[in-house]
CHARMM internal coordinates of N, CA and C (Angstrom, degrees):
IC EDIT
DIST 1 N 1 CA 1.4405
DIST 1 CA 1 C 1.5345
ANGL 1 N 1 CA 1 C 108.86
DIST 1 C 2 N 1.4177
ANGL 1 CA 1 C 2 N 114.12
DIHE 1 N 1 CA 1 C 2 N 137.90
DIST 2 N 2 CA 1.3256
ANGL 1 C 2 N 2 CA 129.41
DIHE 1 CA 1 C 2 N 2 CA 166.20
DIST 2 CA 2 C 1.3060
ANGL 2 N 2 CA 2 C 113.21
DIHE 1 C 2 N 2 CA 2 C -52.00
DIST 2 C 3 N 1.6652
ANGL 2 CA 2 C 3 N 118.21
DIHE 2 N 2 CA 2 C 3 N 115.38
DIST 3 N 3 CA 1.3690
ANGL 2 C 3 N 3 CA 122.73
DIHE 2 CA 2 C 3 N 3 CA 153.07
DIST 3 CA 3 C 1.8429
ANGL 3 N 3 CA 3 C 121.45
DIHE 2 C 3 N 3 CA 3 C -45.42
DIST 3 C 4 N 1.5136
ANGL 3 CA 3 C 4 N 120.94
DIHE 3 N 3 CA 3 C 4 N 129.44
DIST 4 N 4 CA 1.3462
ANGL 3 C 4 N 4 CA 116.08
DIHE 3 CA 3 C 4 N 4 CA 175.02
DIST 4 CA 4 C 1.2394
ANGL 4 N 4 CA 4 C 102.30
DIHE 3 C 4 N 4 CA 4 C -70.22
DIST 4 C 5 N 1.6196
ANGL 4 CA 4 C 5 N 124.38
DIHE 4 N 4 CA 4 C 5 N 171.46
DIST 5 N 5 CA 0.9950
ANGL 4 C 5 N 5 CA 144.60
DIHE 4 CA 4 C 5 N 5 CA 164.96
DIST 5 CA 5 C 1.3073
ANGL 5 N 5 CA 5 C 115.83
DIHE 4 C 5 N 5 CA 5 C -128.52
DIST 5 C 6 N 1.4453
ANGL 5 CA 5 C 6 N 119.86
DIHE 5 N 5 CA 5 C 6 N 141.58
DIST 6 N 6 CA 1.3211
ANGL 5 C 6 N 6 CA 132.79
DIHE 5 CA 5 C 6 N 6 CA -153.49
DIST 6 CA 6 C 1.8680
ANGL 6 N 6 CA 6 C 104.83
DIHE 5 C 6 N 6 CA 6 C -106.18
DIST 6 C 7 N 1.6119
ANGL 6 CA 6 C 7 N 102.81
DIHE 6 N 6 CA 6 C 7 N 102.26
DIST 7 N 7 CA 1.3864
ANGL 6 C 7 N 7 CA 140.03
DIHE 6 CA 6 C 7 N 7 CA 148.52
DIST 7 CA 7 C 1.7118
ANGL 7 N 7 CA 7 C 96.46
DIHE 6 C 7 N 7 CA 7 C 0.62
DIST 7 C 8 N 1.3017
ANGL 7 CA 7 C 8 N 132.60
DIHE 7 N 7 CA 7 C 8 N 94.29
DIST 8 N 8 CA 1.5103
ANGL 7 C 8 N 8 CA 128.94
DIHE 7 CA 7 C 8 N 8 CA 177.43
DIST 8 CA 8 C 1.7507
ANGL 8 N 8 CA 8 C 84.12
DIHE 7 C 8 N 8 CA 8 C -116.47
DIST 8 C 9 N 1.7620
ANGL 8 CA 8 C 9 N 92.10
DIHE 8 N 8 CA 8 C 9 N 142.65
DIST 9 N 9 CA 1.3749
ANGL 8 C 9 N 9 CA 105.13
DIHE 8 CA 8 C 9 N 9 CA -156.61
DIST 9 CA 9 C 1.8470
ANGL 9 N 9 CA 9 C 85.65
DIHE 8 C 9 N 9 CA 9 C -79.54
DIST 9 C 10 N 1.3309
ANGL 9 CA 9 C 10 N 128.50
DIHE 9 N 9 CA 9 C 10 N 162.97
DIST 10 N 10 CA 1.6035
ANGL 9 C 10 N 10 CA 142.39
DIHE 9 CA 9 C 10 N 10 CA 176.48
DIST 10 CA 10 C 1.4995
ANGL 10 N 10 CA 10 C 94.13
DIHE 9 C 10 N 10 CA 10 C -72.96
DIST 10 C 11 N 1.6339
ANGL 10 CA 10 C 11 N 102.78
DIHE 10 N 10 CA 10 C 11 N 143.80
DIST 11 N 11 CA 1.2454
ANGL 10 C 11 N 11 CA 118.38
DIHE 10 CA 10 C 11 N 11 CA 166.00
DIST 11 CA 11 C 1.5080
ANGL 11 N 11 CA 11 C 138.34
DIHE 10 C 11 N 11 CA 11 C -58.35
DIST 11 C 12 N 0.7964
ANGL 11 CA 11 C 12 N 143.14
DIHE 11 N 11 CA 11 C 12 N 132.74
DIST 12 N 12 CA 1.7344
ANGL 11 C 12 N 12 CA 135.75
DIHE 11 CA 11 C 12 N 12 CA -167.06
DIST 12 CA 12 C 1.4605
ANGL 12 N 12 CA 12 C 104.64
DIHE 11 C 12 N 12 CA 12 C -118.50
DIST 12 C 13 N 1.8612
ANGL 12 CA 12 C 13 N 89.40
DIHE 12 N 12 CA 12 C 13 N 104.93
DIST 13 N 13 CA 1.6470
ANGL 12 C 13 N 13 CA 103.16
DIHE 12 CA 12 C 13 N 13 CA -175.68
DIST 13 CA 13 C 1.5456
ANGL 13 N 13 CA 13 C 125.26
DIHE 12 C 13 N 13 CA 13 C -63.32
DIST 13 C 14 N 0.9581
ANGL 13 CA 13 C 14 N 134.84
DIHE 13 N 13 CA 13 C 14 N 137.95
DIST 14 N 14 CA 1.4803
ANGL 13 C 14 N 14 CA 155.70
DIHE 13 CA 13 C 14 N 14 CA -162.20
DIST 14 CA 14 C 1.7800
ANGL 14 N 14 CA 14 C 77.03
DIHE 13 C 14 N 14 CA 14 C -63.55
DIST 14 C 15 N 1.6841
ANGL 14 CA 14 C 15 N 105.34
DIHE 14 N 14 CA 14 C 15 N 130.63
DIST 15 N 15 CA 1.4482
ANGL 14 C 15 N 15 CA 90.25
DIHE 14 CA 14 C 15 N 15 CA 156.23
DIST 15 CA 15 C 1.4213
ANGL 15 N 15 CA 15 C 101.99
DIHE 14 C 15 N 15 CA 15 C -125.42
DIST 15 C 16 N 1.6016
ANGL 15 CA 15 C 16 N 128.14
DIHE 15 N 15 CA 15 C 16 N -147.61
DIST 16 N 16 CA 1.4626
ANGL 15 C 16 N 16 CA 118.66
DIHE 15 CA 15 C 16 N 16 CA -164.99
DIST 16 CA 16 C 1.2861
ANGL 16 N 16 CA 16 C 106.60
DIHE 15 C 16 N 16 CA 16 C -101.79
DIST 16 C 17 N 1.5503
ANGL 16 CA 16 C 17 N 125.86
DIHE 16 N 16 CA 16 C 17 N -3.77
DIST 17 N 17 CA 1.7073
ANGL 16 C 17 N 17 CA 123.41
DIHE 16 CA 16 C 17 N 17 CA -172.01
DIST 17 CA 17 C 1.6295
ANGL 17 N 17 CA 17 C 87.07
DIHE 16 C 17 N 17 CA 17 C -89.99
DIST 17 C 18 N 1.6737
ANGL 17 CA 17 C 18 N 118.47
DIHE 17 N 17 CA 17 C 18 N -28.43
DIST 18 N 18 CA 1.8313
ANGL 17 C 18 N 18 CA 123.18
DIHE 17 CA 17 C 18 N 18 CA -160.36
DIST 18 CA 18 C 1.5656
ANGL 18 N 18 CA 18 C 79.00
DIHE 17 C 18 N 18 CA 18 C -71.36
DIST 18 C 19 N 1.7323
ANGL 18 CA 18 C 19 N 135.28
DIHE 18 N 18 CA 18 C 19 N -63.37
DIST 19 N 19 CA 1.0403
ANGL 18 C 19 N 19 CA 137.20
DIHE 18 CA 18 C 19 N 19 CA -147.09
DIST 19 CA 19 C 1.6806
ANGL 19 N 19 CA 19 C 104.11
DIHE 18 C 19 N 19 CA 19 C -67.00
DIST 19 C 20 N 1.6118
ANGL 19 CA 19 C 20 N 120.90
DIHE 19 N 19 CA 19 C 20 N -34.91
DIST 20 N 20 CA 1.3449
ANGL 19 C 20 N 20 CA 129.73
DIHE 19 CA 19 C 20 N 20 CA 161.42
DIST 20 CA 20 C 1.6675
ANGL 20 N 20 CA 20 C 122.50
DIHE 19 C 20 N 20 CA 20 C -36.33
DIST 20 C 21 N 1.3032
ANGL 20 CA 20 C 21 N 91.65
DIHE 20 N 20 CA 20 C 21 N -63.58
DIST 21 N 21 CA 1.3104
ANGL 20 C 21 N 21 CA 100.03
DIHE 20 CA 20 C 21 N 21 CA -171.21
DIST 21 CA 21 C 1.3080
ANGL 21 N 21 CA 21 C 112.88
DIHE 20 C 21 N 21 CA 21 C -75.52
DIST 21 C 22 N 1.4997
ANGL 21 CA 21 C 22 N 128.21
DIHE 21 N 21 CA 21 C 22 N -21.64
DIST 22 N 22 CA 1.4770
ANGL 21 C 22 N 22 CA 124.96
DIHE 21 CA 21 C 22 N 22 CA -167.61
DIST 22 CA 22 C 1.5783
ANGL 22 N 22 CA 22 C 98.76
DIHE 21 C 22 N 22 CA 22 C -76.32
DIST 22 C 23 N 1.4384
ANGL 22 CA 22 C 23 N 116.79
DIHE 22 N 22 CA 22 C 23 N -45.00
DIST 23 N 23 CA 1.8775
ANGL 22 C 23 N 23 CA 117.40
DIHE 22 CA 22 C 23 N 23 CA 172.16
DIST 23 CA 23 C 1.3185
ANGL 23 N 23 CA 23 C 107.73
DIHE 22 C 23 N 23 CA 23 C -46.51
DIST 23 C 24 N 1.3813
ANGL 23 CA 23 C 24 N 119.33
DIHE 23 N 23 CA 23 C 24 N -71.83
DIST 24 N 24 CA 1.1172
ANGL 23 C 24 N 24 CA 120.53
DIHE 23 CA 23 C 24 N 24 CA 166.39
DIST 24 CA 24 C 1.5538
ANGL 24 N 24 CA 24 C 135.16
DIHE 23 C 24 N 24 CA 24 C -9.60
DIST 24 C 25 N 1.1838
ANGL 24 CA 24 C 25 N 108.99
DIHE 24 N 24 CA 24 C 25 N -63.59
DIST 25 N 25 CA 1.6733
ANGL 24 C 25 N 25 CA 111.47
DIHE 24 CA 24 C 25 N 25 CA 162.16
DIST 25 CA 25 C 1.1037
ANGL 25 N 25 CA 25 C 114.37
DIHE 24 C 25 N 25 CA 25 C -98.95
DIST 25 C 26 N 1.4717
ANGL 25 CA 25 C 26 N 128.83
DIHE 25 N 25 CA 25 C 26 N 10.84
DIST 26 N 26 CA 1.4433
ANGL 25 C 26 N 26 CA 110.68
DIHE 25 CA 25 C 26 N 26 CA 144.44
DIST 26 CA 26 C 1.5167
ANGL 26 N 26 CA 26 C 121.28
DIHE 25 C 26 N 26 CA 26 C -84.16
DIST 26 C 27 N 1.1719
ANGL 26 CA 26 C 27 N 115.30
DIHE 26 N 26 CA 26 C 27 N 1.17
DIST 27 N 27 CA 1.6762
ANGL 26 C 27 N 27 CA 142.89
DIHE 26 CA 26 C 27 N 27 CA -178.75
DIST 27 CA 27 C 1.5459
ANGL 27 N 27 CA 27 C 95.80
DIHE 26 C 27 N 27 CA 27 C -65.21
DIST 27 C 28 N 1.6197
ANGL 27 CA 27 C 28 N 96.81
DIHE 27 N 27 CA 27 C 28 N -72.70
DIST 28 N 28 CA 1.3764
ANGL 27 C 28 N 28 CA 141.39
DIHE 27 CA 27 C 28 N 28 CA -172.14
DIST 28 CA 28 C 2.1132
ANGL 28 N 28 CA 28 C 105.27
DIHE 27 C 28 N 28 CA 28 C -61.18
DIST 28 C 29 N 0.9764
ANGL 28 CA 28 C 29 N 121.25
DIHE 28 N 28 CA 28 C 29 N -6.98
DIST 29 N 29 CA 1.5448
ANGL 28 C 29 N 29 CA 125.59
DIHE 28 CA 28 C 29 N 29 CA -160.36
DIST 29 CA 29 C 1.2288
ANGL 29 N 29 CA 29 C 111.90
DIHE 28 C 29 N 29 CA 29 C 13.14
DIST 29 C 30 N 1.5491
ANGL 29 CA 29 C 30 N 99.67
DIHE 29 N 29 CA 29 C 30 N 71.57
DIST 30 N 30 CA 1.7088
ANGL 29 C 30 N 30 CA 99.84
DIHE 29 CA 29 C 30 N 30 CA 169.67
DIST 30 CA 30 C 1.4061
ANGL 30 N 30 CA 30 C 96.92
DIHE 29 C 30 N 30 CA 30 C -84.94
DIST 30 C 31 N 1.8527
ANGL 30 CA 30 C 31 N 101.99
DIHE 30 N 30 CA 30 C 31 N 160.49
DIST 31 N 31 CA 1.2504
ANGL 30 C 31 N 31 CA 104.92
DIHE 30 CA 30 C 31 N 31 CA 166.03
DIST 31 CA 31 C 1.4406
ANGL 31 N 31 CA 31 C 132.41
DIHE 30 C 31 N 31 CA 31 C -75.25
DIST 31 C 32 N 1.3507
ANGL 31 CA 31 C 32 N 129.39
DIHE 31 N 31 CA 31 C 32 N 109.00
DIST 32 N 32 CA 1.4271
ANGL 31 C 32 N 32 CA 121.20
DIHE 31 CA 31 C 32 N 32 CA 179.88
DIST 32 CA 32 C 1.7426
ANGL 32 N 32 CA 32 C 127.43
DIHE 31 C 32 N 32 CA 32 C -24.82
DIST 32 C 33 N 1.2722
ANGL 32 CA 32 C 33 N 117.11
DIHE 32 N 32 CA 32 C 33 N -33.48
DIST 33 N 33 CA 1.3002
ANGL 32 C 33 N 33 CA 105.69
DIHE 32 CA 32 C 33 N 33 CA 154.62
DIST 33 CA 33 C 1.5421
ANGL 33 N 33 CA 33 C 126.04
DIHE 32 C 33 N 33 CA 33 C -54.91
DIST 33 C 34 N 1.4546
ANGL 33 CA 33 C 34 N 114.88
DIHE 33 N 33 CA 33 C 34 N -21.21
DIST 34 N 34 CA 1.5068
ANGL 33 C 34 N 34 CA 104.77
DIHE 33 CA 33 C 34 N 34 CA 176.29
DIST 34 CA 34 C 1.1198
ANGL 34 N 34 CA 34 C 109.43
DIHE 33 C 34 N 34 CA 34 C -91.60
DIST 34 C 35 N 1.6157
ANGL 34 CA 34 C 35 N 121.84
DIHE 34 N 34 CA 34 C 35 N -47.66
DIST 35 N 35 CA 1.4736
ANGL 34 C 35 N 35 CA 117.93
DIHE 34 CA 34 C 35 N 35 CA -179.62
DIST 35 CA 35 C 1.6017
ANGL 35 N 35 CA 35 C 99.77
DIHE 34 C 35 N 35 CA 35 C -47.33
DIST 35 C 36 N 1.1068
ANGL 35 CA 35 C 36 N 148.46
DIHE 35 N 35 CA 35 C 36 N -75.11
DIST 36 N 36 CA 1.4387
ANGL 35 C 36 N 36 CA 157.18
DIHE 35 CA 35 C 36 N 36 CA -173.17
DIST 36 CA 36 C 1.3171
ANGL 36 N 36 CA 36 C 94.45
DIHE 35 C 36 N 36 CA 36 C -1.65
DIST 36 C 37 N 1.8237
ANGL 36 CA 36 C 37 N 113.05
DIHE 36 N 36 CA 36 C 37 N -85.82
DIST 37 N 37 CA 2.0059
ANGL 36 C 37 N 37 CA 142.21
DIHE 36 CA 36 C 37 N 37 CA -179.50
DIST 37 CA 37 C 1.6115
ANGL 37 N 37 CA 37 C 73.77
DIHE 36 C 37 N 37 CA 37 C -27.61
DIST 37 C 38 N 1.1524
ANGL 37 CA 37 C 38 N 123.23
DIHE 37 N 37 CA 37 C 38 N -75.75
DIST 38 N 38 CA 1.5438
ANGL 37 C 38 N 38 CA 107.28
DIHE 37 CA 37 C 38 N 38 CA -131.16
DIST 38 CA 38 C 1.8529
ANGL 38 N 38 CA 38 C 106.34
DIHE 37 C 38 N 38 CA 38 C -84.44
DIST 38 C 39 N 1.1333
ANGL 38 CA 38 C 39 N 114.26
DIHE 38 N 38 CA 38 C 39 N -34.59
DIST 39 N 39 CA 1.7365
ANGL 38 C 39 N 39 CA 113.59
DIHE 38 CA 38 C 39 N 39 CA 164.57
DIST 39 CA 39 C 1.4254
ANGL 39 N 39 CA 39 C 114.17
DIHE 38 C 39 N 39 CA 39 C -42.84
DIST 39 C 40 N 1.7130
ANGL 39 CA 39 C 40 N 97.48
DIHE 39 N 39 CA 39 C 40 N -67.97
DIST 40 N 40 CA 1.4923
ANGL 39 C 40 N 40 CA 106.32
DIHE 39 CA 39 C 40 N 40 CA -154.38
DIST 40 CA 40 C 1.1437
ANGL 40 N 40 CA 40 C 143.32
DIHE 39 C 40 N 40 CA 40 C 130.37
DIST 40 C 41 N 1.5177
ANGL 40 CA 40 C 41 N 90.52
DIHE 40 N 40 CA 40 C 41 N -7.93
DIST 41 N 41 CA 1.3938
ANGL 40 C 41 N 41 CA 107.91
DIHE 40 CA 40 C 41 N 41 CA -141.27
DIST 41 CA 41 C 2.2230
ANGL 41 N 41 CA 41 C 94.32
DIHE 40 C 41 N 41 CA 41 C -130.36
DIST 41 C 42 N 0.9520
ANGL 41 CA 41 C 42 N 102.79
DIHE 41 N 41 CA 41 C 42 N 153.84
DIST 42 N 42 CA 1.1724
ANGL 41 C 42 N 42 CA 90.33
DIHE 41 CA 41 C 42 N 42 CA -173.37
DIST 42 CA 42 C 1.6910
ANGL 42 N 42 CA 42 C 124.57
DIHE 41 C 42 N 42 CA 42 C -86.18
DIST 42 C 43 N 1.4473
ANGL 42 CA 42 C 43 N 125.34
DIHE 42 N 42 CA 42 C 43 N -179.96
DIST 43 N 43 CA 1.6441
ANGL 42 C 43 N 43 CA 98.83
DIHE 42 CA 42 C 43 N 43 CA -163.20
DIST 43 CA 43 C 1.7152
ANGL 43 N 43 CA 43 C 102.11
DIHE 42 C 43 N 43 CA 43 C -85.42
DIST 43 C 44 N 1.1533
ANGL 43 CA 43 C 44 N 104.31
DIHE 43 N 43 CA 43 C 44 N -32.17
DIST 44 N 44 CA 1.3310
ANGL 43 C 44 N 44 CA 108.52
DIHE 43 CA 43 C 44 N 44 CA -179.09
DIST 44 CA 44 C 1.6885
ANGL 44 N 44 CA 44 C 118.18
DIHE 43 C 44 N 44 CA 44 C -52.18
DIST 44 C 45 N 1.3332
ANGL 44 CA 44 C 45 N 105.74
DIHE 44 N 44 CA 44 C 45 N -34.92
DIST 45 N 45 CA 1.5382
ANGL 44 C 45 N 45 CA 96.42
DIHE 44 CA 44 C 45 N 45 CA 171.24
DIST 45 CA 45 C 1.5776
ANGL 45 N 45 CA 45 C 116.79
DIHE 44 C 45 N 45 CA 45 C -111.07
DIST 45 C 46 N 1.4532
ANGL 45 CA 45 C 46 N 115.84
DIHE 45 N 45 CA 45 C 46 N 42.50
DIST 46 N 46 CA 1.4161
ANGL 45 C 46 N 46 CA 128.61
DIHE 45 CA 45 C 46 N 46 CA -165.84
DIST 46 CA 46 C 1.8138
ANGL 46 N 46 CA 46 C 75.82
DIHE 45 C 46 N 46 CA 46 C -140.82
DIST 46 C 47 N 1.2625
ANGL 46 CA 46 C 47 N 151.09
DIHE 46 N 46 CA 46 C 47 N -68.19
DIST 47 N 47 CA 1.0098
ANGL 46 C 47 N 47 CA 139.39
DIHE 46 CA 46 C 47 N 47 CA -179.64
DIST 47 CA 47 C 1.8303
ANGL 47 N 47 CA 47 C 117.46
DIHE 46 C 47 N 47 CA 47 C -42.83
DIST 47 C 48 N 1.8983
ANGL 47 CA 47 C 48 N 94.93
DIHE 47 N 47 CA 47 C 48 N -41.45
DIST 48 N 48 CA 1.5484
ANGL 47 C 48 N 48 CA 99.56
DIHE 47 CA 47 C 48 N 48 CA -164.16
DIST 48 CA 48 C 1.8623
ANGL 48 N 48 CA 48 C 106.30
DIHE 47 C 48 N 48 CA 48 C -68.34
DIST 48 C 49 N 1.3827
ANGL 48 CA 48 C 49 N 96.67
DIHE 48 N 48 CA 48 C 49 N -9.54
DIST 49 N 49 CA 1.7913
ANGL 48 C 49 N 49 CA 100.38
DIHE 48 CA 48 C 49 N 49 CA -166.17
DIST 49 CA 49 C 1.6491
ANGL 49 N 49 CA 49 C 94.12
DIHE 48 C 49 N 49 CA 49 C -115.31
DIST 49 C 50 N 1.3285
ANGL 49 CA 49 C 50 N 142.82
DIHE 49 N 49 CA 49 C 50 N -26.14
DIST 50 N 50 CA 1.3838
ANGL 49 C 50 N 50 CA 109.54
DIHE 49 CA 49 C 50 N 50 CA 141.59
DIST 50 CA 50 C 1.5100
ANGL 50 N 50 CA 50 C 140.61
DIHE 49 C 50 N 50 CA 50 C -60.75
DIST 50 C 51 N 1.5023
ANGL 50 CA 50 C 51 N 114.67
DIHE 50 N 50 CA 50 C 51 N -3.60
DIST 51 N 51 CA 1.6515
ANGL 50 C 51 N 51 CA 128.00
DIHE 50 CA 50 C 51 N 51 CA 169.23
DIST 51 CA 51 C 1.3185
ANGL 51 N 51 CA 51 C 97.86
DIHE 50 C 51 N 51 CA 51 C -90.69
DIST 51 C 52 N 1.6577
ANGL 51 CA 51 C 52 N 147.49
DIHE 51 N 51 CA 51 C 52 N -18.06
DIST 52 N 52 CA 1.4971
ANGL 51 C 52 N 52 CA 120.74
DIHE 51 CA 51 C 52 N 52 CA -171.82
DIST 52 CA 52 C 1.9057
ANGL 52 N 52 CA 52 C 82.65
DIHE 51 C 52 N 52 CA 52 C -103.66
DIST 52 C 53 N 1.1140
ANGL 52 CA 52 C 53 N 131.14
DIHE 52 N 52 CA 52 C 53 N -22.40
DIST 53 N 53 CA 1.4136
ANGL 52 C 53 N 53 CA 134.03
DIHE 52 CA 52 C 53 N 53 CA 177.72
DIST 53 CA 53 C 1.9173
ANGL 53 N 53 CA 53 C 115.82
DIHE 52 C 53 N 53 CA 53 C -71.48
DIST 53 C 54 N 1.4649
ANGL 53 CA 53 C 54 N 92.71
DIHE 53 N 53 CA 53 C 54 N -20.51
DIST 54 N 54 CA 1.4354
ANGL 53 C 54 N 54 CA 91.06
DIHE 53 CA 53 C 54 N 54 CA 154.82
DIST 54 CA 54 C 2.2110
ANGL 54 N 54 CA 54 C 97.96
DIHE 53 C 54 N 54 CA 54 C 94.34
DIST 54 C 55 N 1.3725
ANGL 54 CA 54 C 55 N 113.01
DIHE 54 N 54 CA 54 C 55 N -8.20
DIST 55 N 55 CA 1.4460
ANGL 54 C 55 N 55 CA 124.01
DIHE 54 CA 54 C 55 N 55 CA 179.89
DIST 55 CA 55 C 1.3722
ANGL 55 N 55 CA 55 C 120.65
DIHE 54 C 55 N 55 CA 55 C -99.79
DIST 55 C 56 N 1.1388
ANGL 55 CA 55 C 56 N 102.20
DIHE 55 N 55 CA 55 C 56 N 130.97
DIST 56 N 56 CA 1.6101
ANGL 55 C 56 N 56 CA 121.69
DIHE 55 CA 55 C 56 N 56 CA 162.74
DIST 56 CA 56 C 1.6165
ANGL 56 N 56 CA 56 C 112.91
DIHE 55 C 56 N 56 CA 56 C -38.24
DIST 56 C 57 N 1.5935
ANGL 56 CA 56 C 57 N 135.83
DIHE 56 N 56 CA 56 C 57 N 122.22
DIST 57 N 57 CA 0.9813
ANGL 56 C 57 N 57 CA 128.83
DIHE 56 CA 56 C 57 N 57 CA 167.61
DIST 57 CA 57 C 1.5336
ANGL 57 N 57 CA 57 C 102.73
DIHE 56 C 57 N 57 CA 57 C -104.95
DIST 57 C 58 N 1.6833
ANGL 57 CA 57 C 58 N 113.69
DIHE 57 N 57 CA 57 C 58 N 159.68
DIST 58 N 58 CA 1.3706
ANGL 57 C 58 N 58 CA 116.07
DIHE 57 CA 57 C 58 N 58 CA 152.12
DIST 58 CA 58 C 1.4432
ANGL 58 N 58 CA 58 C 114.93
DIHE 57 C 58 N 58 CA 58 C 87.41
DIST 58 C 59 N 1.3622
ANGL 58 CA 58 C 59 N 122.88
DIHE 58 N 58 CA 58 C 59 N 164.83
DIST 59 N 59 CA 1.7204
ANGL 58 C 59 N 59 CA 119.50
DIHE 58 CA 58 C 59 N 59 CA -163.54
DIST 59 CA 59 C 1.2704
ANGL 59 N 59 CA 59 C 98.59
DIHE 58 C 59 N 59 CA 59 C -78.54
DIST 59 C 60 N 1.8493
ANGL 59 CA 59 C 60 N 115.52
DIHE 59 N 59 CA 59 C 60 N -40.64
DIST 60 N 60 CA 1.5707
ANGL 59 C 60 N 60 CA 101.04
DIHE 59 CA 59 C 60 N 60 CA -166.01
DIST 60 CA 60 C 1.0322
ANGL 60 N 60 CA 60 C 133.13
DIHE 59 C 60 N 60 CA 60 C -117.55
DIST 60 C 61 N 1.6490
ANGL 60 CA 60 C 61 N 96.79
DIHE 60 N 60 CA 60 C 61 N 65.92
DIST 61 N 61 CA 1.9028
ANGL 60 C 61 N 61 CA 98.39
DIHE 60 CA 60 C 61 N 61 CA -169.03
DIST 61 CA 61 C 1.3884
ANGL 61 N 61 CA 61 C 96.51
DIHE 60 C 61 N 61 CA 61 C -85.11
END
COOR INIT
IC SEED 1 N 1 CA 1 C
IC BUILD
């Protein structure tokens, strides 16, 4: 019998208001725990897309 495989929810593409706002509070040095609550999105892939965007995340870089 076939092993199941476990349902991983679809990715949620970066759009240009997400890419707005993420400069924005990296402008702003919010702490990535808040940007996170308020995106949606988790920090780990809110950090990984200000490093291919080329920006500083977070209060204590």
């Amino acid at each position: 019998m076939a092993k199941k495989t476990k349902n991983r929810p679809a990715r949620k593409p970066y759009t240009a208001s997400d890419i707005k706002m993420l400069k924005g509070h990296s402008k702003a040095r919010t702490p990535v725990s808040k940007v996170s609550r308020m995106m949606k999105r988790s920090e780990g892939s809110l950090r990984q897309k200000a490093l291919s965007l080329g920006i500083g995340l977070g209060h204590q870089r």
